[in-house]
C-alpha positions in Angstrom: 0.0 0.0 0.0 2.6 2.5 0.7 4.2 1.5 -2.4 1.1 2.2 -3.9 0.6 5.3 -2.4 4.0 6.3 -3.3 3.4 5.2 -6.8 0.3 7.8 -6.9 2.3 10.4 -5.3 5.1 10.3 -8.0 2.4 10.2 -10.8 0.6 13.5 -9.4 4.3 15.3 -8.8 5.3 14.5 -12.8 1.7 15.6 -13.7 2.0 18.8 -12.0 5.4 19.1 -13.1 4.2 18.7 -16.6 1.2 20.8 -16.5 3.7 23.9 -15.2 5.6 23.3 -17.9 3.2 23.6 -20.5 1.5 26.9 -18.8 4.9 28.1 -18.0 5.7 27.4 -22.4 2.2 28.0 -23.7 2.4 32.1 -21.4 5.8 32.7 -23.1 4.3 32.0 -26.6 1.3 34.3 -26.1 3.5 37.0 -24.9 5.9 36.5 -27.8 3.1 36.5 -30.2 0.3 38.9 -29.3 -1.3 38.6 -32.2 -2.4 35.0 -31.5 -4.9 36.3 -29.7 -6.7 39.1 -32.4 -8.9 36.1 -33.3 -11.0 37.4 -30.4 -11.4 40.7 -31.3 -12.6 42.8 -34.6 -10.2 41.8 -37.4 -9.8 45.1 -39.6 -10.3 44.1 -43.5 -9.3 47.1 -45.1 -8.9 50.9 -44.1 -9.6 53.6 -47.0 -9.1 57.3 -47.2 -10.9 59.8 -49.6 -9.0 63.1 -50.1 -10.6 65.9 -51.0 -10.5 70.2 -51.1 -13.3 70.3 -48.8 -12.4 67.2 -46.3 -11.3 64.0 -45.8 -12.7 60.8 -44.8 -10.8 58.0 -43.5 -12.7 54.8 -42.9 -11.7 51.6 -41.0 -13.5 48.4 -42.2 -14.0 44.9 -39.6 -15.8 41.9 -39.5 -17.4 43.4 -36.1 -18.4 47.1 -34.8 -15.4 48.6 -33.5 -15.3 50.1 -29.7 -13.0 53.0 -30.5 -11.9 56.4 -28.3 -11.3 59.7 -30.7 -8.9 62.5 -29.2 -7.3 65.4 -31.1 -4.2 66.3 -30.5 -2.1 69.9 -31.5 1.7 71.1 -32.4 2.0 68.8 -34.7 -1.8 68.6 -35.5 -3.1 64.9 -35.3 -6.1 62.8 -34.7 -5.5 60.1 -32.4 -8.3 56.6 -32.3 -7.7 53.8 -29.3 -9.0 50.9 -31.1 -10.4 48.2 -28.4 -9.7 44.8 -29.2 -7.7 45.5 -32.1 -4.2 44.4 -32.7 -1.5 46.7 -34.5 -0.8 43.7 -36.7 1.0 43.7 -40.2 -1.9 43.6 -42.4 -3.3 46.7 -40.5 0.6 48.7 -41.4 -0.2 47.3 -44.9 -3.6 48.9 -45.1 -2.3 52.3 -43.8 0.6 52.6 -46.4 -1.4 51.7 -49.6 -3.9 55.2 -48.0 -4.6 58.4 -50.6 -3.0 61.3 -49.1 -1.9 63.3 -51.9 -4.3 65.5 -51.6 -6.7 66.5 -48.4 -5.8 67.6 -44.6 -4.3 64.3 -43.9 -0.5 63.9 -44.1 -0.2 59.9 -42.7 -1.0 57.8 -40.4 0.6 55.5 -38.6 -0.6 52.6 -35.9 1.1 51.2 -33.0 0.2 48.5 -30.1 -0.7 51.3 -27.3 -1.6 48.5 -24.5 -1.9 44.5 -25.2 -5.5 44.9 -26.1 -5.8 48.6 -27.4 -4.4 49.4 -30.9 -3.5 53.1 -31.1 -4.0 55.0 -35.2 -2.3 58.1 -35.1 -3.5 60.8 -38.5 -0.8 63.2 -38.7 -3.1 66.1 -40.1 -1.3 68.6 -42.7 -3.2 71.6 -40.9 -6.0 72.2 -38.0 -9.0 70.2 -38.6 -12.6 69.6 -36.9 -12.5 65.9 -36.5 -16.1 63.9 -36.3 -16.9 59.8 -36.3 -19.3 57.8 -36.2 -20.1 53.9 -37.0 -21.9 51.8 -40.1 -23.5 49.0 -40.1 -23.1 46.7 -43.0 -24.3 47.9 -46.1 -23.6 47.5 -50.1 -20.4 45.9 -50.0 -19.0 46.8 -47.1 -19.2 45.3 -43.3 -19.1 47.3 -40.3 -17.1 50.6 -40.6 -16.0 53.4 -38.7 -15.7 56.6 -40.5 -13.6 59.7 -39.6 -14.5 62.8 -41.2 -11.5 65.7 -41.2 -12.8 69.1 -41.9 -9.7 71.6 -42.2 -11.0 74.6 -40.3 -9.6 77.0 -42.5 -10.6 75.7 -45.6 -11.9 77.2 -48.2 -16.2 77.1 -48.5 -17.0 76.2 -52.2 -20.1 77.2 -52.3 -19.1 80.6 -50.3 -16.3 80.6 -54.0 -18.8 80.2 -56.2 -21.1 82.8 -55.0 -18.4 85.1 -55.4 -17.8 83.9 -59.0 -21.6 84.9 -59.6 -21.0 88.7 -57.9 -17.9 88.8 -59.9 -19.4 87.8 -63.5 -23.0 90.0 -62.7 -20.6 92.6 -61.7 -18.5 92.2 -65.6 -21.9 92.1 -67.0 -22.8 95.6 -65.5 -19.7 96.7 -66.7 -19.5 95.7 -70.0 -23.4 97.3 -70.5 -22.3 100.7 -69.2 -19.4 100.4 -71.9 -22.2 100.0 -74.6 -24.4 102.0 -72.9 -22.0 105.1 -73.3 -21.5 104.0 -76.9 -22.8 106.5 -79.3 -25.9 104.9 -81.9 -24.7 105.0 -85.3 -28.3 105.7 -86.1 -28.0 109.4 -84.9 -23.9 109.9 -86.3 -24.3 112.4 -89.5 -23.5 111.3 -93.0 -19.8 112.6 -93.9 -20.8 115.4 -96.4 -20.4 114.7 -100.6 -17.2 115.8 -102.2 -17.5 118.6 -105.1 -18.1 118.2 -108.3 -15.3 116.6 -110.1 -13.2 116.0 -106.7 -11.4 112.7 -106.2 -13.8 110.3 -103.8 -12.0 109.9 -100.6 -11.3 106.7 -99.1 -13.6 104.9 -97.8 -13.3 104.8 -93.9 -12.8 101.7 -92.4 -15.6 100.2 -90.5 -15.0 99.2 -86.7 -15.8 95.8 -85.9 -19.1 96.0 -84.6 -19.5 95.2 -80.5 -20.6 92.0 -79.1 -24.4 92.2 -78.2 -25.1 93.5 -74.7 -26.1 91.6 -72.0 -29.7 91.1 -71.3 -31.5 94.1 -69.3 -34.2 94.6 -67.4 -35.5 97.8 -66.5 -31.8 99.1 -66.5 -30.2 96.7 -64.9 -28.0 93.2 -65.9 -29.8 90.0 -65.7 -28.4 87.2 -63.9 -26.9 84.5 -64.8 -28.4 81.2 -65.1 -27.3 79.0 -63.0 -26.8 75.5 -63.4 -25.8 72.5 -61.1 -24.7 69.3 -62.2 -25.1 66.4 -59.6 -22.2 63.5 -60.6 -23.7 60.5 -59.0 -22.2 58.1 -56.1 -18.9 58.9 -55.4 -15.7 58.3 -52.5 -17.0 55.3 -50.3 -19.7 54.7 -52.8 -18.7 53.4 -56.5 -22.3 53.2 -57.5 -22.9 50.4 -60.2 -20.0 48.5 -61.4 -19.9 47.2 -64.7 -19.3 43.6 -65.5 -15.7 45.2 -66.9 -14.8 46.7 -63.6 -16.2 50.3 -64.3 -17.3 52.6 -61.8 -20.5 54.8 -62.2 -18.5 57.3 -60.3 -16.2 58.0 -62.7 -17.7 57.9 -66.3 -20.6 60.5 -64.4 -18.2 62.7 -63.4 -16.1 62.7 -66.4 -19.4 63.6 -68.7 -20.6 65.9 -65.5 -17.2 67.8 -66.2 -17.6 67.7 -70.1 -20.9 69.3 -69.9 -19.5 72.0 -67.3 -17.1 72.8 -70.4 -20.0 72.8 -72.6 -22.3 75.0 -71.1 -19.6 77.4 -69.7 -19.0 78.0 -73.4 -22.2 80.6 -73.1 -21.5 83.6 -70.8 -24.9 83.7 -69.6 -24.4 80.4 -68.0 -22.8 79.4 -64.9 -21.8 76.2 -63.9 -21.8 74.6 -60.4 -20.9 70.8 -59.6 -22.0 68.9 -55.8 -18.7 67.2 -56.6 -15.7 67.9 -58.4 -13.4 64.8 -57.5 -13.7 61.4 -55.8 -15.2 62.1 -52.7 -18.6 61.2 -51.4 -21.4 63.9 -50.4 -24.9 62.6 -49.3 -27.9 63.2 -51.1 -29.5 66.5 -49.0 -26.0 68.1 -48.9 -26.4 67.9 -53.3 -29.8 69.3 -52.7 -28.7 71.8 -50.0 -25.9 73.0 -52.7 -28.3 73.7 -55.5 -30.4 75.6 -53.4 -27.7 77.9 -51.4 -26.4 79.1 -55.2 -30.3 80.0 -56.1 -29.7 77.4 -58.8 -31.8 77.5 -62.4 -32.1 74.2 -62.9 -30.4 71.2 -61.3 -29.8 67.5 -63.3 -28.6 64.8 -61.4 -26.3 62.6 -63.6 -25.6 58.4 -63.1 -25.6 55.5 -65.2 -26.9 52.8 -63.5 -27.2 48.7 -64.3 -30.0 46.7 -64.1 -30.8 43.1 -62.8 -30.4 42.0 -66.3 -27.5 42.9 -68.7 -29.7 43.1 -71.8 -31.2 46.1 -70.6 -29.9 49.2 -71.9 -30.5 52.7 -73.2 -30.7 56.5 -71.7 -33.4 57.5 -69.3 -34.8 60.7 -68.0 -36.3 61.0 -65.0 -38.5 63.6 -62.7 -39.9 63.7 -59.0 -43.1 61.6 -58.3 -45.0 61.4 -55.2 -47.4 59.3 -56.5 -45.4 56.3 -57.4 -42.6 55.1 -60.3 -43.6 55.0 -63.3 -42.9 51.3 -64.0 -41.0 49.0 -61.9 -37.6 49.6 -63.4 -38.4 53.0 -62.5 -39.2 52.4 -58.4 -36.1 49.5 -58.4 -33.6 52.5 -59.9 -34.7 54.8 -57.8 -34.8 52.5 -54.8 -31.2 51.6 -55.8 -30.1 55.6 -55.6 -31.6 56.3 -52.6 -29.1 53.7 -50.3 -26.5 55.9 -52.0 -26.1 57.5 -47.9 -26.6 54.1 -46.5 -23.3 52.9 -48.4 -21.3 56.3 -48.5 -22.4 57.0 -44.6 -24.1 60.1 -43.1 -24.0 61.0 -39.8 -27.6 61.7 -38.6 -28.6 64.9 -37.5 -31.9 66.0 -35.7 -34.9 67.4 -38.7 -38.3 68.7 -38.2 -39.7 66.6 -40.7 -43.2 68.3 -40.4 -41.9 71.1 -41.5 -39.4 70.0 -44.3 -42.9 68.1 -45.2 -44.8 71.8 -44.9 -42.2 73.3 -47.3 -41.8 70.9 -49.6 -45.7 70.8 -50.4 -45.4 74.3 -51.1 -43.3 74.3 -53.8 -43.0 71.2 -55.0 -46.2 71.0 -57.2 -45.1 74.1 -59.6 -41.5 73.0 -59.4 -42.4 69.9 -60.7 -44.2 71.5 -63.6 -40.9 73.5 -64.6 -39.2 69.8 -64.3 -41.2 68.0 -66.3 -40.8 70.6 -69.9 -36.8 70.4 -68.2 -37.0 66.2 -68.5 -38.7 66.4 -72.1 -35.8 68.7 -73.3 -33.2 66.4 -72.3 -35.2 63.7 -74.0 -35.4 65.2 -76.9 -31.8 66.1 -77.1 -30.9 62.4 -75.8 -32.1 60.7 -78.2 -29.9 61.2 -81.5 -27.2 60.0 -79.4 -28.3 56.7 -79.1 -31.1 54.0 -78.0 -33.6 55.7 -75.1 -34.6 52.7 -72.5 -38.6 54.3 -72.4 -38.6 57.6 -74.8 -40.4 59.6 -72.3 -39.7 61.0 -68.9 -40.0 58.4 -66.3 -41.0 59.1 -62.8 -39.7 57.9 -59.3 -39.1 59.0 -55.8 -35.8 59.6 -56.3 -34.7 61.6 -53.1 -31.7 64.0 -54.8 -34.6 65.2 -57.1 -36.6 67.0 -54.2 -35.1 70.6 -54.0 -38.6 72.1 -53.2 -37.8 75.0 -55.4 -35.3 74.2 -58.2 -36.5 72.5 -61.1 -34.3 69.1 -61.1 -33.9 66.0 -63.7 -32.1 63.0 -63.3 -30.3 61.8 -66.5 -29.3 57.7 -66.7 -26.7 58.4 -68.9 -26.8 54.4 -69.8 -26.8 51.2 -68.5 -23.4 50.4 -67.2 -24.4 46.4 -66.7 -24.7 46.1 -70.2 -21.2 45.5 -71.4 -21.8 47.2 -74.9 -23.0 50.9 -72.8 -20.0 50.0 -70.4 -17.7 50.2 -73.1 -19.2 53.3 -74.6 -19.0 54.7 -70.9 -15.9 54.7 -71.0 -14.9 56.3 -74.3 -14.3 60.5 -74.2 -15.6 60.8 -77.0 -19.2 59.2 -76.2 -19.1 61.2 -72.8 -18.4 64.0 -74.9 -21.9 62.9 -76.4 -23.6 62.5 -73.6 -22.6 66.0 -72.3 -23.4 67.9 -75.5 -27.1 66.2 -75.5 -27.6 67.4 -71.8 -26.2 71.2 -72.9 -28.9 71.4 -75.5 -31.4 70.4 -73.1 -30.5 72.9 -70.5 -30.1 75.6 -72.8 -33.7 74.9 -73.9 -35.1 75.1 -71.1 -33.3 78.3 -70.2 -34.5 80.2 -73.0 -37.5 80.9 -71.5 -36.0 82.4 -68.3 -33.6 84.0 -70.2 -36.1 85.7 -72.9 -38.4 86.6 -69.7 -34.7 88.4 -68.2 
């Protein structure tokens, strides 16, 4: 028995013995390799940063919400995020040093292992900035993400710029009509008198080149200019459609958005304003909110968006309804624009929706009038450049159409997930196409305003 007991003894001192020495060698590989243990927490799949003039948005991608902790920080300028559960890991360096930053507030960004299970992301920030965050679910393509919006605070306003591009050309157009005004009418210049009799004919005095027509005037004074705002779809975060070659919506709408900026500014009684000029992303009120604080003319919305089938193709025109789409392709397009903020990411604010419902009722009904002879126009002037999808304006709920008081059109350039439109997408010199067709049909609608001015 004591042998026995001895026996047992001797079995339960090597047991122990063994069981410290794995604890003792399984502890000294977690603390060499921290990273072992990022299987428990969020695993970061990708982090993205859109430059632009305005600001810059940084997001942070995971397969889970992120628990994060924002600071700011100054002399050097920098944003500093405490991710929870995250670990500075490799593939996290990799994702910071393929970030944009050539253009934008942000300089670089850099992440470190601030304590075992808090990863520290450090934005070195080229100047003062007004930081704000907030969280996505999933949505389009993307899982959870935490976006970081840097707002220099000394930037310059774009819409504050292109106000004063409007004072600046009214004030040319004031100018120039003073000039003519203080011209003297050739009706009311005297004849030169006849030679004598048998003189030599003198020579014939040159005539001046005659003046450029005056700008339109209204009881004595200038008449504005007519302002137009074109609305490139999607953007930044958001690609919009992709076609079945890899193109983005994004791009081939702001490429023709920028041709027909060219085309229009051609006229100097236009002037031209665009929600976006580059690859960033703004929400659909802030293009609405835009058209309205310039006192726009008219407003057209540009996209070209695919369809569940890639036979479908052809341009479409569409206007506001409140009483339903037009068709079902109609309601599933517009349904389709309308998540554009769900995948690009607003932060919510508080709204009175009563009375942003009050106001919109008030106008909408004659702006919706002025839209509709704006949608046929751009039909019309559509339709030499190639197959139409309907022929006629369509009508959907389409939420970057509702500017209470600017009449607005959306224009589906094509279908980008039919492969023949994707490849005539991407060509200049369809674009170039596209953005003549949409001139025509803004400068017939303007006529009337501008006969009336």
């Amino acid at each position: 028995m004591a042998a026995g007991h001895g026996d047992a003894r001797s079995e339960d001192g090597v047991g122990r013995g063994v069981n410290r020495r794995t604890l003792l060698q399984l502890l000294a590989w977690l603390a060499a390799t921290p990273a072992a243990l990022a299987w428990a927490g969020p695993r970061v799949l990708a982090v993205r940063a859109w430059p632009g003039k305005a600001s810059t948005r940084v997001t942070i991608e995971s397969d889970t919400e992120l628990r994060y902790l924002l600071t700011t920080l100054a002399s050097p300028d920098r944003a500093v995020v405490d991710l929870s559960d995250v670990q500075a890991d490799a593939t996290f360096q990799k994702a910071l040093d393929a970030l944009r930053s050539d253009t934008g507030v942000l300089a670089r960004a850099r992440i470190g292992q601030f304590r075992p299970d808090t990863a520290r992301l450090v934005l070195e920030l080229k100047a003062r900035a007004e930081v704000a965050s907030f969280v996505l679910p999933p949505a389009g393509p993307y899982r959870h993400r935490l976006v970081i919006d840097l707002t220099p605070i000394d930037a310059d306003d774009p819409i504050a710029a292109f106000l004063a591009k409007l004072v600046e050309r009214e004030s040319e157009l004031e100018r120039q009509a003073s000039v003519t005004a203080a011209r003297p009418d050739k009706a009311t210049v005297p004849p030169p008198p006849a030679p004598p009799p048998g003189a030599a004919a003198p020579a014939p005095t040159p005539v001046p080149e005659p003046p450029k027509p005056a700008p339109a005037r209204v009881g004595g004074r200038v008449s504005k200019p007519f302002v137009v705002v074109l609305d490139p779809g999607h953007g930044g975060e958001d690609p919009g459609a992709i076609g079945p070659g890899g193109t983005y919506e994004k791009d081939v709408v702001l490429a023709v958005a920028q041709a027909a900026r060219r085309e229009l500014e051609q006229d100097p009684r236009f002037v031209v304003f665009m929600t976006r000029e580059e690859d960033v992303f703004v929400p659909l009120a802030e293009r609405v909110r835009k058209a309205r604080s310039v006192n726009a003319d008219v407003f057209v919305s540009i996209h070209a968006d695919a369809f569940t089938r890639p036979d479908v193709r052809g341009s479409s025109v569409f206007t506001l309804s409140e009483r339903g789409a037009t068709s079902a392709a109609a309601k599933w397009i517009a349904d389709k624009e309308n998540q554009s903020d769900l995948i690009g990411g607003v932060r919510l604010a508080g709204r009175d929706p009563a009375l942003a419902k009050m106001l919109f009722e008030i106008h909408q009904s004659v702006t919706n009038d002025a839209s509709l002879k704006l949608g046929r126009g751009l039909v019309k002037a559509l339709k030499p450049v190639g197959k139409m999808h309907k022929g006629v304006v369509e009508h959907a709920g389409f939420a970057v159409l509702r500017a209470p008081d600017v009449p607005s059109a959306l224009v589906e350039t094509a279908f980008i997930s039919n492969p023949e439109e994707e490849a005539k997408l991407r060509s200049p010199d369809y674009q170039l196409k596209l953005a003549r067709a949409i001139r025509i049909g803004v400068r017939g609608f303007a006529q009337t305003t501008l006969r009336r001015t």
